[in-house]
Phi, psi and omega in degrees: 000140204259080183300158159195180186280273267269327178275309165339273180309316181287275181347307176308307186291328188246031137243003204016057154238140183303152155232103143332158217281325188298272188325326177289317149310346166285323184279339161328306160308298196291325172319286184316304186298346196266333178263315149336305202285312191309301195315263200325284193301312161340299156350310194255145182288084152273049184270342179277359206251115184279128203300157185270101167271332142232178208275278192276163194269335167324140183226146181239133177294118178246143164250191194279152180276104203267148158290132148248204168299151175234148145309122144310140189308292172306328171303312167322318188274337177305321209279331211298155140289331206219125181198147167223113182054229186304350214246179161272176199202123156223166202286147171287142151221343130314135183247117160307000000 
C-alpha cells in the first residue's frame, strides 16, 4: 500500500478528522512506519507454529456441585446481626 497525501485526506475524510498541513505529514510518518512493522511481522514464518488458544496451560479445578442442607428463612435470620421482620438489615451504601 502506497501513503501519499490523497490516502491521507481519504483516511480524514472516513474518521471525520480534521488535520492541519503539520499533523497530516505526521500521520503520513506513522502511517509509514506502522505497515513497515506489519510487512516486517509478515516476514515471519509461522507455518510451524501452533495457534495460542490460551496464554498459560493452567486449568481450573472445580469441585462438584453437591447439594447440601439448606436453611430456613428463620434459621437464617437467627445468626444476622441486624434483621427486620422477614429481612437481613445492612448498612446503606448508595448515596443519593
Amino acid at each position: 500500500m502506497k501513503v501519499n497525501n490523497n490516502l491521507i485526506k481519504e483516511l480524514s475524510i472516513l474518521s471525520k478528522i480534521q488535520f492541519d498541513k503539520n499533523s497530516s505529514q505526521k500521520m503520513k510518518e506513522d502511517l509509514v512506519k506502522i505497515l513497515e512493522f506489519i510487512e516486517k511481522l509478515n516476514e515471519v514464518d509461522t507455518d510451524e507454529t501452533k495457534p495460542l488458544v490460551y496464554v498459560s496451560e493452567e486449568k481450573n479445578i472445580l469441585r462438584k456441585d453437591i447439594c447440601s442442607e439448606n436453611y430456613g428463612q428463620h434459621d437464617a435470620l437467627q445468626s444476622a446481626p441486624q434483621k427486620d421482620s422477614d429481612y437481613f438489615k445492612v448498612p446503606k451504601i448508595i448515596k443519593k
